[in-house]
C-alpha positions as CSV (number, residue, x, y, z in Angstrom):
1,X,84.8,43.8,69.3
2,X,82.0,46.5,69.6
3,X,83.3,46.9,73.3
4,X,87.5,47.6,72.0
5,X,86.0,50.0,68.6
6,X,83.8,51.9,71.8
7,X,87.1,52.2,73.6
8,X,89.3,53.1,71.4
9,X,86.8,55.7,70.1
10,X,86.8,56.9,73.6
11,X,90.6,57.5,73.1
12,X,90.7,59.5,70.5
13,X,89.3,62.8,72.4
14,X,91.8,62.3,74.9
15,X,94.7,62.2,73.0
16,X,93.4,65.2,71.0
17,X,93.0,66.6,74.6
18,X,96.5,65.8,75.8
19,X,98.0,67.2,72.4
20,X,96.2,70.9,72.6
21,X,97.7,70.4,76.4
22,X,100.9,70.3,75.2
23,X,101.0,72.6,73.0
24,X,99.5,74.9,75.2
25,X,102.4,74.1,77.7
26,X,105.0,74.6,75.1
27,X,103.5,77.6,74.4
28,X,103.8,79.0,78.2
29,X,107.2,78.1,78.6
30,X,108.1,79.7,75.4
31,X,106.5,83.1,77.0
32,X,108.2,82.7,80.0
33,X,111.2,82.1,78.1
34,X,111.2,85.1,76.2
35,X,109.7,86.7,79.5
36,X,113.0,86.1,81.1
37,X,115.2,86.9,78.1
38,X,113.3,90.3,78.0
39,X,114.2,90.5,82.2
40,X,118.1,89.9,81.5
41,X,118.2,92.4,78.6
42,X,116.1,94.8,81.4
43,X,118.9,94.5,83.7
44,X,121.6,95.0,80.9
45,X,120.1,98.5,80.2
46,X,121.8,101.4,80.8
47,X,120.2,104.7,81.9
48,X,120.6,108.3,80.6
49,X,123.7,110.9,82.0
50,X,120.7,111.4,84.9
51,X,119.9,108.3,85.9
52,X,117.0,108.1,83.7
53,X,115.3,105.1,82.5
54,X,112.6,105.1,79.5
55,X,109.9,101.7,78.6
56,X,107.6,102.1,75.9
57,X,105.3,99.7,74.5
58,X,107.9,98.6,71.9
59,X,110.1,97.6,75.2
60,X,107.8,95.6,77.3
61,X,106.4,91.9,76.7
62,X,102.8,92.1,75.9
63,X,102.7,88.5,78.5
64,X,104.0,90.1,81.5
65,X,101.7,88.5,84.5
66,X,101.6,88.8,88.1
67,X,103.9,86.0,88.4
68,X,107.0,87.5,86.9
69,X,107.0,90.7,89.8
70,X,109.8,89.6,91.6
71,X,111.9,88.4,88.1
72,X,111.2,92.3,86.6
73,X,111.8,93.7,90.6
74,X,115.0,92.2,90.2
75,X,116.2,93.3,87.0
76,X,115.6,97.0,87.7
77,X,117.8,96.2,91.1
78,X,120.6,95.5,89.2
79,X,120.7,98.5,86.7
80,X,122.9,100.6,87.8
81,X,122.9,104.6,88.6
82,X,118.6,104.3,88.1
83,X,117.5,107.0,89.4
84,X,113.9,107.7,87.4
85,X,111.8,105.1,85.8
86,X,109.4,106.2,82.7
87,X,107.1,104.4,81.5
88,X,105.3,105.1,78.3
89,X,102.5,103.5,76.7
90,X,102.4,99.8,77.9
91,X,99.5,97.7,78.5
92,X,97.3,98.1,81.7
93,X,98.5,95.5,83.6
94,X,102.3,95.8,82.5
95,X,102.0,99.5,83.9
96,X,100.4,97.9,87.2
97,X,103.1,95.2,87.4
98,X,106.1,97.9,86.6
99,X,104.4,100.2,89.5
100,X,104.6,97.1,91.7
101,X,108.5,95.8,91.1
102,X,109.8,99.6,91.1
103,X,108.1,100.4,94.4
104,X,109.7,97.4,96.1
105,X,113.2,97.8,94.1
106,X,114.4,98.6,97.8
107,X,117.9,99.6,98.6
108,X,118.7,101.6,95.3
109,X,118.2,105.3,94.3
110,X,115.3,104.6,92.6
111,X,113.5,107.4,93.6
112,X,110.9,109.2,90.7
113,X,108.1,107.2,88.8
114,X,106.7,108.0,85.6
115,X,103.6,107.2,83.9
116,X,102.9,109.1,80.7
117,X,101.1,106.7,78.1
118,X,97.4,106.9,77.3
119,X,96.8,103.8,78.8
120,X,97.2,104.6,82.6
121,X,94.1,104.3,84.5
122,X,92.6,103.9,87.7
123,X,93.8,100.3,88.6
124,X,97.4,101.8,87.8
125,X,95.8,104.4,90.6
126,X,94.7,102.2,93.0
127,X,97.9,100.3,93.2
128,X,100.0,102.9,93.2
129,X,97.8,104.4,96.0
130,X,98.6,100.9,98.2
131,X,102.0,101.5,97.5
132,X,102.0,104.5,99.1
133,X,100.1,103.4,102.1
134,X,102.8,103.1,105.2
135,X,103.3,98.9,104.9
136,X,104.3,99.1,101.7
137,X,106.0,102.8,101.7
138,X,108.8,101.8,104.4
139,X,110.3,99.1,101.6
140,X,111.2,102.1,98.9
141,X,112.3,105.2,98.2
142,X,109.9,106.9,96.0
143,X,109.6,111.1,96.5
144,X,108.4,111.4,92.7
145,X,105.3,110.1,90.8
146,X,104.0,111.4,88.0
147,X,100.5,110.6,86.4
148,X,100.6,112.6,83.1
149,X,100.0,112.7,79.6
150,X,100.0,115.9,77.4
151,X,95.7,115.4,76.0
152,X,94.4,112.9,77.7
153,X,94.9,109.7,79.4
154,X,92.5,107.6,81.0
155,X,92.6,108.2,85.0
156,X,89.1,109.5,86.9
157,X,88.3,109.8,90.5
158,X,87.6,106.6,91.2
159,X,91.9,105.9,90.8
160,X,92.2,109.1,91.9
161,X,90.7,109.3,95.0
162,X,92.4,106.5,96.6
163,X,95.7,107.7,95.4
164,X,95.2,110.5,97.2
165,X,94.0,110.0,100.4
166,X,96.9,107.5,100.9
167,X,99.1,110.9,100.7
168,X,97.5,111.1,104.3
169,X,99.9,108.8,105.5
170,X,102.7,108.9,103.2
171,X,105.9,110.4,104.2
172,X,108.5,109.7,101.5
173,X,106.8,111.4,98.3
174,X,107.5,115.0,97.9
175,X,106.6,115.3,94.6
176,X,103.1,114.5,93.3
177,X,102.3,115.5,89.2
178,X,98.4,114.2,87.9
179,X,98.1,115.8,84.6
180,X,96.2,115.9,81.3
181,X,93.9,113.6,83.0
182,X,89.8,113.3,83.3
183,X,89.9,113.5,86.8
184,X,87.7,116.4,89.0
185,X,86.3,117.6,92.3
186,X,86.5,114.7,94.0
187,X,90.3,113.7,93.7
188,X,91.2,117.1,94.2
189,X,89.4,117.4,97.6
190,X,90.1,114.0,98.7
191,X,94.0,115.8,97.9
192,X,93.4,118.8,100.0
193,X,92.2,117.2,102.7
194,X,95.1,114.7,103.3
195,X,97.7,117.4,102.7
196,X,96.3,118.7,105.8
197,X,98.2,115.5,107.6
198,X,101.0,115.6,104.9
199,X,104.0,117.9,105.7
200,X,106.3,115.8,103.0
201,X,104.9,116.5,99.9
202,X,106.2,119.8,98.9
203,X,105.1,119.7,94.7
204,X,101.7,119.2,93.8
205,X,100.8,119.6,90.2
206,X,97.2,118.5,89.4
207,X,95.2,118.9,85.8
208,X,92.1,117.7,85.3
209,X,89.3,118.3,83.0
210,X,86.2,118.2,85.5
211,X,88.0,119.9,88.3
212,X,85.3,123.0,88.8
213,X,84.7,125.6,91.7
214,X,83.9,122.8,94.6
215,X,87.8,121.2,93.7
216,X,89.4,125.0,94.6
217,X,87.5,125.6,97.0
218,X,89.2,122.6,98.7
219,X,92.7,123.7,97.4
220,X,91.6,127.4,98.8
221,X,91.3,126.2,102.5
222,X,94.1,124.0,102.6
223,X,96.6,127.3,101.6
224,X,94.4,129.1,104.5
225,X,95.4,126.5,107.1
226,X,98.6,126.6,108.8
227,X,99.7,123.0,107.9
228,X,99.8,123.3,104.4
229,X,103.5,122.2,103.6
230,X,103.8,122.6,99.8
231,X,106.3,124.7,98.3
232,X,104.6,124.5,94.6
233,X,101.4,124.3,93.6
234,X,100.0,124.5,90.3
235,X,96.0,123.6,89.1
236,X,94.3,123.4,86.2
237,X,91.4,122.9,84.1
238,X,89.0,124.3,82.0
239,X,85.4,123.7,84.4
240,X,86.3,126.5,87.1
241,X,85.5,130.2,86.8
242,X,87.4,133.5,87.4
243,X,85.5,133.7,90.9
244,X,87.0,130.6,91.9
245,X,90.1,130.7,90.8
246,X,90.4,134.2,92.6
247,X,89.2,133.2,95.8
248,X,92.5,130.9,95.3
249,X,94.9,133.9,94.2
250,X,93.9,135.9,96.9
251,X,94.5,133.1,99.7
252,X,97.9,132.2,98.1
253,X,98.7,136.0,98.3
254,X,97.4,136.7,101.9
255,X,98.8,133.5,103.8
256,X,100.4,133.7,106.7
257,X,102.5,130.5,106.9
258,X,103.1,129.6,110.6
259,X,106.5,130.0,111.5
260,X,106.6,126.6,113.2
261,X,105.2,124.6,110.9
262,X,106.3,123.7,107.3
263,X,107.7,125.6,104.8
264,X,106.6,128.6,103.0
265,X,104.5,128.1,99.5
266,X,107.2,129.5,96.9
267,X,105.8,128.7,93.1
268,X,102.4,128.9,91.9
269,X,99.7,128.2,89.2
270,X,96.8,128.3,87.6
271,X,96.2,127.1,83.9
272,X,92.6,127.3,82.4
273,X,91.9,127.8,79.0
274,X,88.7,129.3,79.4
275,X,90.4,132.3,81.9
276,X,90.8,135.4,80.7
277,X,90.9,139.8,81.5
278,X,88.6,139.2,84.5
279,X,91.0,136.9,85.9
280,X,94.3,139.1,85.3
281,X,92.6,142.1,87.0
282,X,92.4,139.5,89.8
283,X,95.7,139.1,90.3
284,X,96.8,142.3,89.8
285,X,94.7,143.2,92.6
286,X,95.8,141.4,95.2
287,X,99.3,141.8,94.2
288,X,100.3,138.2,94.1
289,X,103.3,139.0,92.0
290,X,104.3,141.1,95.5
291,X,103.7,138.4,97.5
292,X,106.3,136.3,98.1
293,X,106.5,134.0,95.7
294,X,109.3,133.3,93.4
295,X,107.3,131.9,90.7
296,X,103.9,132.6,89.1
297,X,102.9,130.6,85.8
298,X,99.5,131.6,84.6
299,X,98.0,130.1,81.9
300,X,94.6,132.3,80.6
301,X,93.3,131.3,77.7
302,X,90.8,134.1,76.5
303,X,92.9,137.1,77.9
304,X,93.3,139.6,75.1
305,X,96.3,142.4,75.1
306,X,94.0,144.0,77.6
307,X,94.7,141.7,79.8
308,X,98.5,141.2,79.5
309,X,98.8,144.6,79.9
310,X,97.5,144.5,83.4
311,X,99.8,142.1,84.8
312,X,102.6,143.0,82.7
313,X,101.9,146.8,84.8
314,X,101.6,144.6,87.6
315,X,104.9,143.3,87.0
316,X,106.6,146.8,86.3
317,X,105.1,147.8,89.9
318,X,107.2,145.0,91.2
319,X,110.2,146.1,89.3
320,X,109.8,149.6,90.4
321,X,109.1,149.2,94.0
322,X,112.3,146.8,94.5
323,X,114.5,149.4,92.8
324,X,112.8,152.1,95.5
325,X,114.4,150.1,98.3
């Protein structure tokens, strides 16, 4: 009848419907299967002589969701001896999910983060910055995290930022690296002005091509305060001048750490491509080499032999006057 062709017309789309369905569910669970067989080979791994642990792209299922956080937080719990976690060039949210499950790998010596792909960005930031926030802080043992990439990766302010003002109430990380990144004035003041709270972090390494005078002038007052409790700190960039970057120098070479407070500033940096003579006649005259410090890595890209003259004199001074005593 007109009424059973209507009806079973009506069927057809709904078994074609129910078919894609299934296959679509046959196609979940075959991700989650491979998902899971990927989390077991995790846990197999075994790390480098130093507790070391590299995941590229190559390593890491392009499906990873939300979902599987506690099945990867459990296979990097049971590798044994992890002490560092790398993680290379992986997909946005892979990276956010791998921040996630290492932070909360409780209980074990993980204890240094890497990010060094291309790909890390400011949603890798941002959760990395709530990690870091007290609540979530008290379940791991993270002192290390490292941002970096050797051109350019793809982290601005807006990840930045965040990231850093949670340092304001972090008191496990002691070692902070954010390199080869687009980041600027912003993140590095919203940096200065919670290591003015922070007496834990002790190494802070920041690179970042938009940092310009405004972003040392920040770094400059937090080395004049007394609660500055770094023992390294290296910046960089190629947007500052010589001006700025000697107002810096000559507050690293005339602080006065207060003997109460935390400990004394002991290696310093500055790297900028566009620095050069100016810069190094800078130094020389406020005789940071003199000053205390038992590293200086300078980095000027336009000096000439002019230039590496004066601090290599600057240098021999040092030399001379230590054999005096």
């Amino acid at each position: 009848t007109s009424g059973g062709y209507e009806a079973e017309r009506g069927c057809q789309p709904c078994l074609a419907h129910q078919d894609r369905w299934c296959s679509w569910q046959s196609a979940a669970e075959v991700a989650n299967q491979d998902i899971e067989s990927w989390a077991n080979k995790l846990a197999a791994s075994e790390c480098s002589p130093s507790g070391g642990l590299y995941l590229s792209g190559p390593d890491v299922p392009v499906g990873l969701r939300q979902g599987h956080c506690d099945l990867v937080k459990g296979s990097l719990g049971a590798i044994e001896c992890l002490r560092s976690l790398t993680v290379g060039d992986v997909a946005p949210g892979s990276a956010r999910l791998l921040a996630e499950a290492a932070a909360q790998v409780g209980g074990t010596g993980l204890e240094e983060l890497k990010f060094v792909g291309r790909q890390a960005d400011d949603s890798l930031a941002r959760v990395l910055g709530t990690l870091l926030r007290p609540d979530w802080a008290r379940f791991t043992r993270l002192e290390s995290l490292t941002i970096a990439h050797p051109r350019r990766n793809s982290l601005t302010d807006s990840g930045a930022v965040p990231l850093a003002q949670a340092l304001g109430e972090n008191t496990t990380l002691r070692t902070l690296v954010l390199f080869g990144t687009k980041i600027g004035d912003d993140a590095v003041c919203a940096l200065s002005q919670a290591l003015e709270q922070n007496s834990t972090l002790e190494v802070c390494v920041v690179y970042g091509k938009r940092i310009t005078g405004r972003g040392l002038h920040g770094l400059t007052k937090l080395v004049q305060g007394v609660n500055c409790g770094l023992k390294e700190l290296v910046v960089g960039g190629t947007e500052f001048r010589s001006e700025d970057a000697s107002d810096l120098v000559r507050a690293v070479a005339g602080r006065q750490p207060n003997p109460c407070g935390p400990g004394r500033l002991q290696r310093f940096g500055v790297l900028n491509a566009a620095l050069g003579d100016d810069f190094a006649r800078g130094v020389a005259a406020v005789n940071l080499f003199a000053s205390g410090l038992t590293e200086v890595t300078l980095t000027l890209g336009t000096a000439t032999d002019e230039g590496a003259a004066i601090l290599a004199n600057a240098l021999g001074a040092l030399g001379e006057g230590r054999s005096e005593a």
